[in-house]
FIDRENLO-128723 format. One line per 2 residues: their letters; for each residue x, y, z of C-alpha. Coordinates in steps of 0.1 Angstrom, whole numbers, m for minus. Example, Ala and Ser with C-alpha at 12.3 -4.5 7.8 and 13.67 -1.06 7.14 Angstrom:
BEGIN
AS	123,m45,78 | 137,m11,71
//
This chain:
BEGIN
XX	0,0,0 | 13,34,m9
XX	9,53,24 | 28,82,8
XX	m2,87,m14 | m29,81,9
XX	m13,105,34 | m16,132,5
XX	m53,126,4 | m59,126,37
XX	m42,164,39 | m61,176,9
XX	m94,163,15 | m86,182,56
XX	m78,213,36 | m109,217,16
XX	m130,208,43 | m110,226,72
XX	m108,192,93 | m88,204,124
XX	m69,171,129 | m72,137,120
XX	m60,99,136 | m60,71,115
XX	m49,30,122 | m50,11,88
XX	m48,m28,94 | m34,m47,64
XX	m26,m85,79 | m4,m86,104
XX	5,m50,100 | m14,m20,117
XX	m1,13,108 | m13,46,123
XX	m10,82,113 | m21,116,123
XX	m27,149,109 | m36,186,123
XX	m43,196,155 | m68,181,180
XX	m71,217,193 | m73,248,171
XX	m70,276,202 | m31,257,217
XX	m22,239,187 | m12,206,205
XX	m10,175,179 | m37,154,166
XX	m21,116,174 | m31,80,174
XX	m31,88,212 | m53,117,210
XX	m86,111,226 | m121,120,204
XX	m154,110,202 | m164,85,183
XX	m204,88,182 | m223,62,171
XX	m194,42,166 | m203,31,202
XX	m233,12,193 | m211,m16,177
XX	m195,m19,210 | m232,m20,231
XX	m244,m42,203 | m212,m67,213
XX	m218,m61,252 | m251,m73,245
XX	m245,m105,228 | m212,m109,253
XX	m242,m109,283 | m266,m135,262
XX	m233,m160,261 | m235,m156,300
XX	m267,m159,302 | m281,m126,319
XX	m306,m126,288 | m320,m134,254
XX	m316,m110,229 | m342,m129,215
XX	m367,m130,244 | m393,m101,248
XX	m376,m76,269 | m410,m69,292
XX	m402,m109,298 | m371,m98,324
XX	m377,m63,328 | m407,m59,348
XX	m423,m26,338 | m408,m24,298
XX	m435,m9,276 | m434,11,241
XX	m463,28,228 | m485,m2,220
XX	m494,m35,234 | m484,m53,206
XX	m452,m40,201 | m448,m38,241
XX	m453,m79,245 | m428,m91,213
XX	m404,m65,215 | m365,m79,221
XX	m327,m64,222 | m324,m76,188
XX	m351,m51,175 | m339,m27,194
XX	m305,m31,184 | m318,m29,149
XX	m337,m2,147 | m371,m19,138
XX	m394,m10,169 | m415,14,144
XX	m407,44,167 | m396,72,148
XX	m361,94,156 | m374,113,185
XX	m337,126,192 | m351,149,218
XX	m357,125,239 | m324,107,253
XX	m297,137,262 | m311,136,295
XX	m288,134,320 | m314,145,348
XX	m323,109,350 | m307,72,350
XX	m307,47,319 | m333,27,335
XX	m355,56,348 | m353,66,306
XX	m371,30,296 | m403,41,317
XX	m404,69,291 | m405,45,258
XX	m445,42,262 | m450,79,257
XX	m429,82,225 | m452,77,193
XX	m439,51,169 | m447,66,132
XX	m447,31,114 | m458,m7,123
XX	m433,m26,146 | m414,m46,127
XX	m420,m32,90 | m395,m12,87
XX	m358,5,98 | m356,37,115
XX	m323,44,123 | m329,55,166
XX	m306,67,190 | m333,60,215
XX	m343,27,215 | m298,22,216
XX	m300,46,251 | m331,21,261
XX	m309,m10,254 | m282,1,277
XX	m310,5,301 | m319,m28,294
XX	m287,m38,299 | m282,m23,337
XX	m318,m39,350 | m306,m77,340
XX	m272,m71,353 | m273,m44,382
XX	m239,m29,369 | m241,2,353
XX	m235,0,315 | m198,17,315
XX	m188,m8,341 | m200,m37,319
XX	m177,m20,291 | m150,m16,311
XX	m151,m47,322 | m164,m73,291
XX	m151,m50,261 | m126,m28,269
XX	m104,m41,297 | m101,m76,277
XX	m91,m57,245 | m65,m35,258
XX	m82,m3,251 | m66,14,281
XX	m76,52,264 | m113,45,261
XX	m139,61,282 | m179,61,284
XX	m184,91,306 | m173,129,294
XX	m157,132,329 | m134,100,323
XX	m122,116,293 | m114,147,305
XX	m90,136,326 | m70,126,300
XX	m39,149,294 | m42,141,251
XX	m78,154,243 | m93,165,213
XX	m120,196,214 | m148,195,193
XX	m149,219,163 | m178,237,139
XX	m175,258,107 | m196,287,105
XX	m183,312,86 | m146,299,97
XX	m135,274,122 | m144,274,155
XX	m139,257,193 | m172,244,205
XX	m178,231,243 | m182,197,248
XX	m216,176,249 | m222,155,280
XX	m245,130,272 | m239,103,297
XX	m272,93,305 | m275,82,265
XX	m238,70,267 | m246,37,248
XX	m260,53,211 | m228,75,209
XX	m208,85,246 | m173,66,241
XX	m145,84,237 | m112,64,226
XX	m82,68,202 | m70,56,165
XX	m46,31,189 | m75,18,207
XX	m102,16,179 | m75,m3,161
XX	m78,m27,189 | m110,m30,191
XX	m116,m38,149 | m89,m61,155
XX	m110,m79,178 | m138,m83,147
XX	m114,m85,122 | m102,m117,136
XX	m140,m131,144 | m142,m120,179
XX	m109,m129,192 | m93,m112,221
XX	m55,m104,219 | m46,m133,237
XX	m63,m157,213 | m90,m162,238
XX	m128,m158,223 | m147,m127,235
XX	m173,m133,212 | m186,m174,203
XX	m187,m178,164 | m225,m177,164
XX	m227,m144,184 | m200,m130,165
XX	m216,m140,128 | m256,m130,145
XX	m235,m92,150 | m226,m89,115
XX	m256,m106,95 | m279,m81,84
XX	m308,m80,102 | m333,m58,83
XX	m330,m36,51 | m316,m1,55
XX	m305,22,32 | m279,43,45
XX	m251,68,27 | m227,48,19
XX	m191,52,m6 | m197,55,m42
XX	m199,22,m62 | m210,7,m24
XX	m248,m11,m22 | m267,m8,13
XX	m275,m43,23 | m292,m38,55
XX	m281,m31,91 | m266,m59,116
XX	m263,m54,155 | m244,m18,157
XX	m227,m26,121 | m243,m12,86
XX	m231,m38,58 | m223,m29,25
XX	m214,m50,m8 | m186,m29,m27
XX	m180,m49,m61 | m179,m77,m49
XX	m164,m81,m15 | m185,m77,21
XX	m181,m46,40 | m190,m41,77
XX	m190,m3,88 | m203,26,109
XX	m202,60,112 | m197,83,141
XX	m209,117,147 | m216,137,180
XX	m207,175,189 | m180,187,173
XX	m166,147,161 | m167,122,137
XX	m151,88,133 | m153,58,114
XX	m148,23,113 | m150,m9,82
XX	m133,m41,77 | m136,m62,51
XX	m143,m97,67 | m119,m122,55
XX	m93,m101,38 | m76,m90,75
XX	m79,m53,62 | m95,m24,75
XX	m94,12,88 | m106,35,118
XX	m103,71,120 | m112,102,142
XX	m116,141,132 | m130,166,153
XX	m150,184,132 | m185,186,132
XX	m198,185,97 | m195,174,69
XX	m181,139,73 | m196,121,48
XX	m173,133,22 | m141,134,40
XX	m152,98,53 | m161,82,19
XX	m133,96,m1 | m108,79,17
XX	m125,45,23 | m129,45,m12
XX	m95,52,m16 | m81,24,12
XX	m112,1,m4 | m94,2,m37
XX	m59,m8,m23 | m74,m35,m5
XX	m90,m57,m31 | m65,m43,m56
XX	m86,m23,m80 | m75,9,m102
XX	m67,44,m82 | m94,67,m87
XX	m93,103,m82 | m111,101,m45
XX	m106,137,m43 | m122,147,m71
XX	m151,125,m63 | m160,140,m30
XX	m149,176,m35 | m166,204,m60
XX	m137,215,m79 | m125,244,m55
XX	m98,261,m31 | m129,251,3
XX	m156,235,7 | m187,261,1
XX	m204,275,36 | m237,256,29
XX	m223,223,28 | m215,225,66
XX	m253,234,75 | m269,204,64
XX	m279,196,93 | m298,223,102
XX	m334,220,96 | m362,244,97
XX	m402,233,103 | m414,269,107
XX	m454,276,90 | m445,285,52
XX	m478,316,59 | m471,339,88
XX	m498,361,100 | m487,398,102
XX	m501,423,128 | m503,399,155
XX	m488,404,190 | m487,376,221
XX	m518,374,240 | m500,380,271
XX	m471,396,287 | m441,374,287
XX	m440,365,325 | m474,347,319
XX	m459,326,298 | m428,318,325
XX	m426,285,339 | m419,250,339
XX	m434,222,313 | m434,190,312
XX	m442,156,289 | m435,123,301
XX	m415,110,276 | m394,143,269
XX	m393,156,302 | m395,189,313
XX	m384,223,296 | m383,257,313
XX	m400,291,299 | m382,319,313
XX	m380,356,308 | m348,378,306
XX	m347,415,293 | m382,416,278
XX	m374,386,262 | m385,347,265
XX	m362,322,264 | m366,283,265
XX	m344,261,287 | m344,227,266
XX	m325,207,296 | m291,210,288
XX	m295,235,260 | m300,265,276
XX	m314,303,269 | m329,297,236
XX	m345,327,221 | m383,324,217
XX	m391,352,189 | m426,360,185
XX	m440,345,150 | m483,352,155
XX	m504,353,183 | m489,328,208
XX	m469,307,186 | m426,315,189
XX	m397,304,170 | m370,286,189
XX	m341,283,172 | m312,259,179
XX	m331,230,191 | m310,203,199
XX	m321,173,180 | m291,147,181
XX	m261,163,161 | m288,180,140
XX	m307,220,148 | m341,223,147
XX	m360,256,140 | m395,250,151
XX	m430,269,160 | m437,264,196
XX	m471,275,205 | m490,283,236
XX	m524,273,245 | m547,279,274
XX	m566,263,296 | m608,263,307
XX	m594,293,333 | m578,312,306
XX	m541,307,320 | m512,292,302
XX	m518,255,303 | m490,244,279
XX	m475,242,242 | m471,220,211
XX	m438,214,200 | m429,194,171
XX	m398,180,181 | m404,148,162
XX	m418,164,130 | m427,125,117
XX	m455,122,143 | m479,150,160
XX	m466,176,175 | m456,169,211
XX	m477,186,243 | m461,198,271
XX	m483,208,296 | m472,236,325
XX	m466,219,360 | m485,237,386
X	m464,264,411
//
């Protein structure tokens, strides 16, 4: 393999996209090689290495998807088994879907409940406390039917995962996954990781390159917490690259778990690397076919980091790698997998570059706000004012499978306190309905109409929100003072 070259793609495709720093481990055989580019932090300048700590998003749900299969082999459960079978109390929306559903749906994404990313960074609460939520989050399709990719039904599984075991779901990590594996540099919980002297920041592009804070989402740690390294993660797709096998030569992971992991377990169509065909999702692993040749994969992306990992079963090759920007990833992602895919199964160099940039010095401004998102009322009704003063709309709100939000006033102005997301400006649209804009909504921003309504007394009883725009907007009713 001709590092030299993919070491020059790797800086060019960072320079038009304005990737702070990069760490990458590429495993060919016997032989693991890692490099690093840029900076992990742009305000001291300190190195981006394969020792460098970043987040590695959803690349975490391979890992929970593994610590749930490691816990069936020791028979704490059945991923296989209707969850409401061993957890006392376990209930989604429906009856039906409340008495059949099992880890493996869950860990697949087929429960029929949309996104609802609003729901899980909620560190007010424990993992278990978040399953008695489930029941109050409206599915959008039949259980079963099809994949809906859900950060929240991953947070419930670790939840699931601490009621059969009493052992909190980093210390089942630590223990089954990491500690086995060598991966001394890994963490769960944002605290752990900030201990670390070699720590990457998170970064954003908006209108140039900026230092974001940090994201604590503990509570939701197993869709997306971990933060590890490009020395680690190597370890840890060594571990699948050689069927489950722990350095020592000693089996994490039986052949039938191991294979049950990677199988695909529903159809999903996912982005994926040019020339690559979605076929389906495993347990915390998307698999692709890239002419010809099996491809397991996932990508990671949480405030301010993205990562990535695929091996191609069989061959002993593969690659990890963590940046720390936000977005776009996709194209920084795919252009070198396509590039390390090719050198793999020995077919012609293409121009990756080319293929995943626009044929300019940077990447244009709107490419790094596509995941912003605004749901605001195409017809606005001018010559309206609120129906109240803005302390009457001040208080606390709650709904029982989002918890509650706060409506305070500051300076004339009303401002909505979405849990951790603080002081977002609530600018009048007509009569009692606001925009809010910034709503949290996984790695993605929301701009949505929240609207006030009344109750028989004529007093501020609540809103609608529309945080999960693929079902009815949500009520949040105002909790007595």
């Amino acid at each position: 393999m001709d590092i030299e070259a993919l070491e020059t793609l790797v800086r060019r495709m960072m320079n038009y996209y304005d990737i702070p720093g990069c760490a990458m481990a590429v495993l060919d055989g016997e032989e693991t090689t890692l490099l690093s580019f840029g900076t992990a932090d742009i305000e001291t300048g300190a190195p981006f290495g394969p020792d460098t700590v970043s987040g590695i998003g959803s690349c975490t749900k391979s890992m929970t998807a593994a610590l749930a299969l490691r816990l069936e082999e020791e028979g704490a459960l059945d991923i296989d088994a209707p969850i409401v079978s061993y957890v006392p109390g376990f209930a989604l929306w429906d009856e039906h879907a409340t008495a059949l559903c099992t880890l493996r749906d869950l860990l697949c994404h087929r429960t029929g409940v949309a996104g609802h990313d609003g729901a899980w960074p909620d560190n007010a609460i424990s993992r278990v406390d978040f399953l008695r939520r489930l029941r109050y989050l409206a599915p959008n399709a039949s259980f079963r039917t099809i994949a809906q990719y859900s950060n929240v039904m991953y947070a419930a599984a670790g939840g699931v995962l601490e009621a059969v075991t009493g052992k909190k779901w980093e210390t089942l990590m630590e223990e089954l996954l990491f500690r086995p594996l060598g991966m001394t540099h890994t963490h769960c919980l944002m605290g752990d990781a900030e201990k670390e002297d070699d720590l990457a920041a998170p970064h954003r592009w908006d209108h140039g390159l900026r230092r974001i804070p940090r994201w604590n989402i503990d509570q939701a740690g197993p869709c997306g917490s971990v933060m590890s390294t490009a020395r680690d993660m190597a370890r840890w797709l060594s571990f699948h690259i050689q069927g489950g096998l722990a350095p020592d030569g000693g089996a994490l992971l039986a052949p039938a778990h191991f294979l049950n992991m990677h199988a695909p377990q529903i159809l999903m169509d996912y982005p994926h690397v040019r020339g690559g065909r979605s076929l389906g999702y495993g347990l915390g692993w998307r698999v692709m076919e890239y002419h010809g040749h099996i491809v397991q994969q996932h990508t990671g992306k949480i405030e301010g980091y993205s990562a990535f990992q695929f091996y191609l079963p069989g061959l002993g090759k593969g690659a990890v790698y963590l940046q720390n920007l936000h977005a776009p990833d996709n194209p920084f992602i795919f252009a070198v997998q396509g590039w390390l895919l090719d050198a793999f199964t020995g077919r012609p160099e293409e121009d990756w570059h080319r293929v995943y940039t626009e044929r300019r010095a940077h990447a244009p401004e709107d490419m790094y706000h596509h995941l912003e998102h605004d749901f605001m009322p195409e017809t606005v009704i001018p010559g309206t004012k609120p129906s109240r003063r803005p302390e009457a709309y001040c208080g606390l709100y709650t709904h029982p499978g989002y918890g509650e939000f706060r409506v305070r006033e500051e300076g004339g102005r009303l401002l909505l306190d979405e849990r951790g997301v603080r002081g977002l400006v609530l600018a009048h649209v007509h009569y009692d309905t606001f925009r809010a804009e910034g709503v949290k909504e996984d790695t993605d921003l929301y701009t949505l109409p929240l609207t006030f309504f009344a109750g028989p007394d004529g007093a501020i009883a609540g809103f609608t929100f529309p945080l999960e725009p693929k079902v009815a907007p949500l009520v949040f009713r105002r909790v007595p003072q």
